[in-house]
Every structure is written in C-alpha cells, then in structure tokens.
N, CA and C atoms as an extended XYZ file, in Angstrom:
336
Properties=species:S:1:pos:R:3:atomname:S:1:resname:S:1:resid:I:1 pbc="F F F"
N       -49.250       30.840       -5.428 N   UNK     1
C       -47.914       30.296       -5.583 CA  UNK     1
C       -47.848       29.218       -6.660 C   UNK     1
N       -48.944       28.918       -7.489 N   UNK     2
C       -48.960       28.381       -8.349 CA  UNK     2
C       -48.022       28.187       -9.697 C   UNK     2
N       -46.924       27.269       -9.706 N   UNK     3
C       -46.112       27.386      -10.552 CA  UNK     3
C       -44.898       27.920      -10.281 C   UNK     3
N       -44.850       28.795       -9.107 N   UNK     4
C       -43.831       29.218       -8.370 CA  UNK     4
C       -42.907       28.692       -7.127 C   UNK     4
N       -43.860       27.315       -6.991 N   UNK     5
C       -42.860       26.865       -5.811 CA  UNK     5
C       -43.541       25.253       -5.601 C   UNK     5
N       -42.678       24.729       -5.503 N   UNK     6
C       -42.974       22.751       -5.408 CA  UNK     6
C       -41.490       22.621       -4.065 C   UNK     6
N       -42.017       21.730       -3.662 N   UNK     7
C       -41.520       20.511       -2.727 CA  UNK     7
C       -41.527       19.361       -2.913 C   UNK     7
N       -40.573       18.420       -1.834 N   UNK     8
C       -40.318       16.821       -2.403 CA  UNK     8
C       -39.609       16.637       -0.836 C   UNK     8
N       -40.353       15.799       -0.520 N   UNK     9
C       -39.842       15.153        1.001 CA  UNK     9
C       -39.508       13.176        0.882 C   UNK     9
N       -38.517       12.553        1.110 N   UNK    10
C       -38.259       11.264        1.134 CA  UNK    10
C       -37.214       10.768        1.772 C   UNK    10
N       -37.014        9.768        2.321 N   UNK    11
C       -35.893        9.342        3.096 CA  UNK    11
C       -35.026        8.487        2.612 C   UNK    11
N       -33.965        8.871        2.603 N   UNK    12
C       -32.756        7.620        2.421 CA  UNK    12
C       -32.169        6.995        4.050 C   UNK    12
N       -33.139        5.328        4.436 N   UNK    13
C       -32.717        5.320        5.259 CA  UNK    13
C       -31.548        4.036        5.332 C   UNK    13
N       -30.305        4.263        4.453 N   UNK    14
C       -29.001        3.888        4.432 CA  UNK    14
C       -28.431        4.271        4.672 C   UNK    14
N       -27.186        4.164        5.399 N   UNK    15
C       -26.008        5.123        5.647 CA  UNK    15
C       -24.965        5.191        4.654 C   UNK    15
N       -24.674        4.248        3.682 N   UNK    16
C       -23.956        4.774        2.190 CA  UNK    16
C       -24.491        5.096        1.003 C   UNK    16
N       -25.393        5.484        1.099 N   UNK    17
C       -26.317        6.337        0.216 CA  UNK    17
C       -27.188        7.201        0.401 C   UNK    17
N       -26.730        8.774       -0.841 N   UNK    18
C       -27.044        9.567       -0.639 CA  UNK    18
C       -27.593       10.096       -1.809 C   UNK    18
N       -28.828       10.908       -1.625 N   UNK    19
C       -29.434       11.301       -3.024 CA  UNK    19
C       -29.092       13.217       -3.016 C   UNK    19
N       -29.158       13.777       -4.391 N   UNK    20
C       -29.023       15.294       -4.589 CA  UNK    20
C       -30.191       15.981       -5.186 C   UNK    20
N       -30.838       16.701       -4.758 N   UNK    21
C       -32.013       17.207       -4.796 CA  UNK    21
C       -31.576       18.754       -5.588 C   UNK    21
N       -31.651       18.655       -6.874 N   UNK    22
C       -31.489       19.816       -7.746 CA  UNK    22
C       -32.376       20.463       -8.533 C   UNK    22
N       -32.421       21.854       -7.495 N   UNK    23
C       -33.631       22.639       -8.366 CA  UNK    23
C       -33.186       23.938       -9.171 C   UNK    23
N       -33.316       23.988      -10.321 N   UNK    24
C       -32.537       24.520      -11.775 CA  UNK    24
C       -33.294       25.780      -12.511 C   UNK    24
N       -33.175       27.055      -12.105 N   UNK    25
C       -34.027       27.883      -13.253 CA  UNK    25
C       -32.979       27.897      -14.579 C   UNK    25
N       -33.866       27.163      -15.611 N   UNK    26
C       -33.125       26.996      -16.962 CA  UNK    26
C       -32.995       28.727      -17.649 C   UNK    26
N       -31.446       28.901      -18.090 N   UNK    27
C       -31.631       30.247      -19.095 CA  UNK    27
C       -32.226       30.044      -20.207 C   UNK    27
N       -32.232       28.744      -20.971 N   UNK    28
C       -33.099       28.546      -22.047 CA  UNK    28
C       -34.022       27.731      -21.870 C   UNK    28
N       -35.277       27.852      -21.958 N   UNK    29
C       -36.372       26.953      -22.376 CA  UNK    29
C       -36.143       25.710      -22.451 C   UNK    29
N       -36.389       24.276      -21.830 N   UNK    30
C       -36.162       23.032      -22.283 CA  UNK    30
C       -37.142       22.188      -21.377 C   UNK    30
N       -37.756       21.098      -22.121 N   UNK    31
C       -38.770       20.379      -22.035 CA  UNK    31
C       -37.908       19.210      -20.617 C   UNK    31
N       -38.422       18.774      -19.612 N   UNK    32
C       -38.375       17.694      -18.868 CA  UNK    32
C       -37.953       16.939      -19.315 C   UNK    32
N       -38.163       16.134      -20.552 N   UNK    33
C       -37.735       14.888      -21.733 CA  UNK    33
C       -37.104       15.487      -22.350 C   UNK    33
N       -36.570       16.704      -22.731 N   UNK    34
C       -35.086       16.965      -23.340 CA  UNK    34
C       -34.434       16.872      -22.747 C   UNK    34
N       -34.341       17.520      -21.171 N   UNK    35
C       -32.986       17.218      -20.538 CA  UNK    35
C       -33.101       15.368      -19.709 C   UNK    35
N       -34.223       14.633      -19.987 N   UNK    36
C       -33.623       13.208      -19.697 CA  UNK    36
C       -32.798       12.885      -20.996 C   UNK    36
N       -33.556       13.099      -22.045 N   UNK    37
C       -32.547       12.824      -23.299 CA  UNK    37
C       -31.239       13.246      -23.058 C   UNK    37
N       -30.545       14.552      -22.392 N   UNK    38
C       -29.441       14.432      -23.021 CA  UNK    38
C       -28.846       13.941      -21.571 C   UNK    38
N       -28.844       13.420      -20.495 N   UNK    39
C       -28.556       13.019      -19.999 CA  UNK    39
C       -28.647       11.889      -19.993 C   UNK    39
N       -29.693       10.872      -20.164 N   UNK    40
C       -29.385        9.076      -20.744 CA  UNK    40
C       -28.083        9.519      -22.024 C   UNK    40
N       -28.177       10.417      -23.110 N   UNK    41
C       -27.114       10.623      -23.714 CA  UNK    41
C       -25.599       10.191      -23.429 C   UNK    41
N       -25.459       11.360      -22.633 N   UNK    42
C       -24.385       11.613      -21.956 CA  UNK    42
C       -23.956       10.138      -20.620 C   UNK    42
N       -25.392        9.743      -20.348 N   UNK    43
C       -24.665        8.460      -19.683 CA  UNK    43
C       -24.227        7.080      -20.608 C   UNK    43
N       -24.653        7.021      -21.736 N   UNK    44
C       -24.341        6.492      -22.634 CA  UNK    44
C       -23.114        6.385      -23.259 C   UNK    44
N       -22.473        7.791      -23.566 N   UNK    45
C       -21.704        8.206      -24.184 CA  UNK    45
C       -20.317        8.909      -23.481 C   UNK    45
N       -20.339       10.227      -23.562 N   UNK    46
C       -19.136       10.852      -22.910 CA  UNK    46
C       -18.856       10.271      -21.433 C   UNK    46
N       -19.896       10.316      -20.600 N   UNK    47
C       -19.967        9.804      -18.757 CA  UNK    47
C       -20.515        8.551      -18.498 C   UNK    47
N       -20.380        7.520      -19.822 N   UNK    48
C       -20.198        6.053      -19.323 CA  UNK    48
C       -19.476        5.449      -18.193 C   UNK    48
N       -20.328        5.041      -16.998 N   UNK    49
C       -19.223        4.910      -16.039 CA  UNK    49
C       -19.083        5.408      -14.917 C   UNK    49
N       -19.555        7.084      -15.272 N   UNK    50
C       -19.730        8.073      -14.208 CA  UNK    50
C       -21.068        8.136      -14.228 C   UNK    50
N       -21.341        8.647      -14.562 N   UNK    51
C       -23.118        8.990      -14.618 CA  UNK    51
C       -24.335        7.923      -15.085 C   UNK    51
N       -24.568        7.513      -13.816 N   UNK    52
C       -25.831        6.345      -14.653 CA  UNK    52
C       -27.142        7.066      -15.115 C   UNK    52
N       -28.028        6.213      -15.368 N   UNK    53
C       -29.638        6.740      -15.762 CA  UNK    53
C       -30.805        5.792      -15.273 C   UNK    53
N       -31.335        5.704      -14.658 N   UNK    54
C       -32.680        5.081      -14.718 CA  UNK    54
C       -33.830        5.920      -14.986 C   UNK    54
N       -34.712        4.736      -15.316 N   UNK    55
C       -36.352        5.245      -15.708 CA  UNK    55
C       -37.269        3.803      -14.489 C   UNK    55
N       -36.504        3.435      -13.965 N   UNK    56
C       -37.383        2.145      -12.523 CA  UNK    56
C       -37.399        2.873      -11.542 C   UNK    56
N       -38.368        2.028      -10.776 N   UNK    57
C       -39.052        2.614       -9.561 CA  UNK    57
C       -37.735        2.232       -9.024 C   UNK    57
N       -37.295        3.065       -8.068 N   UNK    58
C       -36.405        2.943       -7.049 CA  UNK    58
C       -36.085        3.327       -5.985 C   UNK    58
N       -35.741        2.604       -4.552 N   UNK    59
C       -35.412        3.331       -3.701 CA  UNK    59
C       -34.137        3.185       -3.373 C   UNK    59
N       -33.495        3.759       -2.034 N   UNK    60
C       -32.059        4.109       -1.898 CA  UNK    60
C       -31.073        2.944       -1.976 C   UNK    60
N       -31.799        2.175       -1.055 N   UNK    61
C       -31.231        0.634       -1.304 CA  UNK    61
C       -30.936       -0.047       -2.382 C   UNK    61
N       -31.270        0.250       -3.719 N   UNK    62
C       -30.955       -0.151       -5.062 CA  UNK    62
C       -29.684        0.456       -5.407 C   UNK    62
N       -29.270        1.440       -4.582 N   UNK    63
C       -27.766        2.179       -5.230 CA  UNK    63
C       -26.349        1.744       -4.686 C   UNK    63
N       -27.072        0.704       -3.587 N   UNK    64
C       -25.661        0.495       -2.372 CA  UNK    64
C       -24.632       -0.263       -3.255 C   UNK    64
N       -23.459       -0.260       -3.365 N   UNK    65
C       -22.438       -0.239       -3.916 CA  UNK    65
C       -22.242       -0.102       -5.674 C   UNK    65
N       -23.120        0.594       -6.351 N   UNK    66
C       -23.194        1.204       -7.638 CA  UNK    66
C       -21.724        1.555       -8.060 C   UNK    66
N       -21.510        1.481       -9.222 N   UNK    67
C       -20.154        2.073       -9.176 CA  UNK    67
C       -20.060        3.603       -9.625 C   UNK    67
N       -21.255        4.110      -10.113 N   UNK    68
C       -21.719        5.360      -10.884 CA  UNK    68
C       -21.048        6.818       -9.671 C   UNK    68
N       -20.667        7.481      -10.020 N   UNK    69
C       -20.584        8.488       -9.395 CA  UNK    69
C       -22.026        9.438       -8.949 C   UNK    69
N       -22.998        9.466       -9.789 N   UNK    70
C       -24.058        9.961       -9.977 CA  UNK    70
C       -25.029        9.061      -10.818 C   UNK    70
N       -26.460        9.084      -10.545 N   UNK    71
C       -27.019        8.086      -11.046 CA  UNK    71
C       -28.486        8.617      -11.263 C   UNK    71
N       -28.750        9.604      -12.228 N   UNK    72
C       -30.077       10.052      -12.596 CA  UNK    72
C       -31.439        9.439      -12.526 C   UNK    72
N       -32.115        9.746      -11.701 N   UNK    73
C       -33.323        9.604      -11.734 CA  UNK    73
C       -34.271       10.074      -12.595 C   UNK    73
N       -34.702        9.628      -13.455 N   UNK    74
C       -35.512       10.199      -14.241 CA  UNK    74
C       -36.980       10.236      -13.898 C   UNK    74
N       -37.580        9.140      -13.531 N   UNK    75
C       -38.767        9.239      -12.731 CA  UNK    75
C       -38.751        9.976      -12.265 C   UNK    75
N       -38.075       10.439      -11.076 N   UNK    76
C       -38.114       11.169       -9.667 CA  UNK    76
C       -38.209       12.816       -9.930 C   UNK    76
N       -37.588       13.250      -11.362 N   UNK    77
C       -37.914       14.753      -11.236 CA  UNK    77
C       -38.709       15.138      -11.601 C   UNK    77
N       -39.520       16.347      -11.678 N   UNK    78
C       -40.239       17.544      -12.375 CA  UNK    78
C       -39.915       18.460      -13.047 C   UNK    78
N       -40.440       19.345      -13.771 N   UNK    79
C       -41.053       20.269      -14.444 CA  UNK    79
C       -42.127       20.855      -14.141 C   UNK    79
N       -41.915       22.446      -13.538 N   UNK    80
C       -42.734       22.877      -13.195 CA  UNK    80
C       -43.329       23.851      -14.745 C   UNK    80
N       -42.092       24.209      -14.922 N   UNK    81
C       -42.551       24.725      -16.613 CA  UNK    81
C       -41.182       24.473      -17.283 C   UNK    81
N       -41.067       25.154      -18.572 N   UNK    82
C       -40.334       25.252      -19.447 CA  UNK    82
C       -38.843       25.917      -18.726 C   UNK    82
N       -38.372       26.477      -18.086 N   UNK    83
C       -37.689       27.000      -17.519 CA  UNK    83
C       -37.364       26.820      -15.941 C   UNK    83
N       -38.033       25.633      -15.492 N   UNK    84
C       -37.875       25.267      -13.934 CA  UNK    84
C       -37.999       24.091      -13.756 C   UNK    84
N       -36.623       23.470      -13.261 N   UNK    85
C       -36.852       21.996      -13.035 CA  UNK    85
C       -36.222       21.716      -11.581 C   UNK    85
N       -36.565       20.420      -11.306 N   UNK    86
C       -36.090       19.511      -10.309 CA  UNK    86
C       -35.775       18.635      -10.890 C   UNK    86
N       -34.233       18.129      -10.660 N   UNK    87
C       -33.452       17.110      -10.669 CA  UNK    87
C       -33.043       16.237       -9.321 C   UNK    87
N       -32.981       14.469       -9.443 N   UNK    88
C       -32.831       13.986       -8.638 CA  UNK    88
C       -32.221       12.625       -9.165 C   UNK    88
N       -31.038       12.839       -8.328 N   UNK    89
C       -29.601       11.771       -8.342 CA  UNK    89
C       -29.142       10.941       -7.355 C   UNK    89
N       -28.884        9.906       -7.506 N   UNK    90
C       -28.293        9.252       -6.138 CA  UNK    90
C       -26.752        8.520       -6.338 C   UNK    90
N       -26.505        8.227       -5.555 N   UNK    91
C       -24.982        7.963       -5.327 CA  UNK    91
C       -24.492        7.028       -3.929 C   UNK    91
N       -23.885        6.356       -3.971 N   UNK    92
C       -23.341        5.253       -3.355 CA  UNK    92
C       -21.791        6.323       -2.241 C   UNK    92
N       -22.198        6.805       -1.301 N   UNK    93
C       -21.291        8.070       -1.169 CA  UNK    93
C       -19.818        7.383       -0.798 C   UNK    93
N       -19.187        5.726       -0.763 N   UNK    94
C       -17.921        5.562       -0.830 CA  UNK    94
C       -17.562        4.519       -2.061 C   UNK    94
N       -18.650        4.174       -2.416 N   UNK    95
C       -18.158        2.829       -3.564 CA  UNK    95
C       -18.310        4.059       -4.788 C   UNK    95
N       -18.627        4.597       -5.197 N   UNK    96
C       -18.762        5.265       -6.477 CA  UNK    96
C       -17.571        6.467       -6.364 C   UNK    96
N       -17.537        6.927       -4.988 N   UNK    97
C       -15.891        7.638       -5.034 CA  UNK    97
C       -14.610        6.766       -5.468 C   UNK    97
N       -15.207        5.547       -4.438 N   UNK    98
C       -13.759        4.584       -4.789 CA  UNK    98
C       -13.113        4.216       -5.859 C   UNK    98
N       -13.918        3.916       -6.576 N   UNK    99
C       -13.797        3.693       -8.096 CA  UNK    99
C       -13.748        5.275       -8.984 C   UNK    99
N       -13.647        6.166       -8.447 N   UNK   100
C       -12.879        7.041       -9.609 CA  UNK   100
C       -11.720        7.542       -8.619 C   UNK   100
N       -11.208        7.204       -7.568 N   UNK   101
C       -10.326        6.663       -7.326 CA  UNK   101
C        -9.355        5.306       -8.013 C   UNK   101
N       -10.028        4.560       -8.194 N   UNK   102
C        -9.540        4.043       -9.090 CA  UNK   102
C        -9.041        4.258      -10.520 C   UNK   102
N       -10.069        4.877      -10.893 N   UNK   103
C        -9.951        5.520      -12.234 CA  UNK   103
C        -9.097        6.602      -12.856 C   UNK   103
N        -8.767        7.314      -11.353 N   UNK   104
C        -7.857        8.121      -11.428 CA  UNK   104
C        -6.384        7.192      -11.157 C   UNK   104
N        -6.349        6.647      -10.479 N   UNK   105
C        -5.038        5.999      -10.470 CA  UNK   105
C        -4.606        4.998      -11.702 C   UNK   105
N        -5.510        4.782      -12.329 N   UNK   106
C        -5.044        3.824      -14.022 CA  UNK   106
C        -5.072        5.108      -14.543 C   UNK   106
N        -5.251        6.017      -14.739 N   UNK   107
C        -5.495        7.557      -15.816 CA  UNK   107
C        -3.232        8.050      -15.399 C   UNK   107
N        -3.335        7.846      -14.090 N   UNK   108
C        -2.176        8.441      -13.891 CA  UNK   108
C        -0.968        7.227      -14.234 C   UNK   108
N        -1.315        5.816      -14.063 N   UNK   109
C        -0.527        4.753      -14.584 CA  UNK   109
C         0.198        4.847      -15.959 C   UNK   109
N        -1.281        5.547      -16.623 N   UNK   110
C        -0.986        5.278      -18.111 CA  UNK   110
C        -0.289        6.242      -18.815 C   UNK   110
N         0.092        7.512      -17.813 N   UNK   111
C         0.780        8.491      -18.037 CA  UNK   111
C         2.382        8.363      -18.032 C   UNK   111
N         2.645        7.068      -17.617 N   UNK   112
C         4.002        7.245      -17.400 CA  UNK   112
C         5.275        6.908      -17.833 C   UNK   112
C-alpha cells in the first residue's frame, strides 16, 4: 500500500473550532510547495481576509476567534506524490462566519 494510502489522526479539543481534512487526487501534476505557493498567494491577494496561511506550529486553540473563514495549514499537509495530496485548514466555526456576515452586509450597503 505503499504510496497508496496515508492517514492523520488529531484532536480539536475546542468547541469553536474546527479543522478540514482534504485529501485531493490532482488532474495535473503539482509539487506540495506549488500548491502552498499559490495559496499563501491567493491569501495575500484575491482572499485577503478570507483565507489565511500559516507555516507555525499550531494547535486548535490558536484559531479561536480568527476572523479568516479558512486558514491553511501549511505545515500540517502532505504529499504523497505528484498527484496526491492532503490538505489541512482550520476555522473558527462562528467568528469567521460572523464576519462574512458582516462582509456581506457592507457588500449589500454599498449597493444601494
């Protein structure tokens, strides 16, 4: 089963925080450090706000009232090869809604 199958066991023991455990067969080829690149990218840039990034040791308790909707772990995933990854995200499951709640309600303010 070599190369064909990985696991990841850890606890979030908070009750407003929750992590997403995403395992991805890529259609194209891409290196572990390409897709952190374009995701610090993208938290940089287009999903400032929404999407954070770390590269620190962290546990769940570091996310409690984050405002990020999603908050990349970069440490935390793998590469099993070129075409198979694990992704791992955490999230604040009412303060990071709240605030695009918010965000949505100035988006609809400014509409009017």
């Amino acid at each position: 089963l070599n190369g064909k199958l990985t696991g990841m066991a850890f606890r979030v023991p908070v009750a407003n925080v929750s992590v997403v455990d995403l395992t991805v067969r890529l259609a194209k080829p891409a290196s572990y450090q390409d897709i952190k690149d374009k995701v610090k990218e993208a938290a940089a840039g287009p999903l400032k706000g929404i999407l954070g990034y770390t590269e620190d040791e962290v546990v769940s308790s570091d996310f409690i009232g984050d405002t990020h909707s999603s908050i990349f772990d970069a440490k935390a995933g793998i590469s099993l090869n070129d075409q198979f990854v694990k992704l791992i995200s955490w999230y604040d499951n009412e303060y990071g809604y709240s605030n695009r709640v918010v965000d949505l309600i100035k988006y609809m303010q400014s509409k009017d």
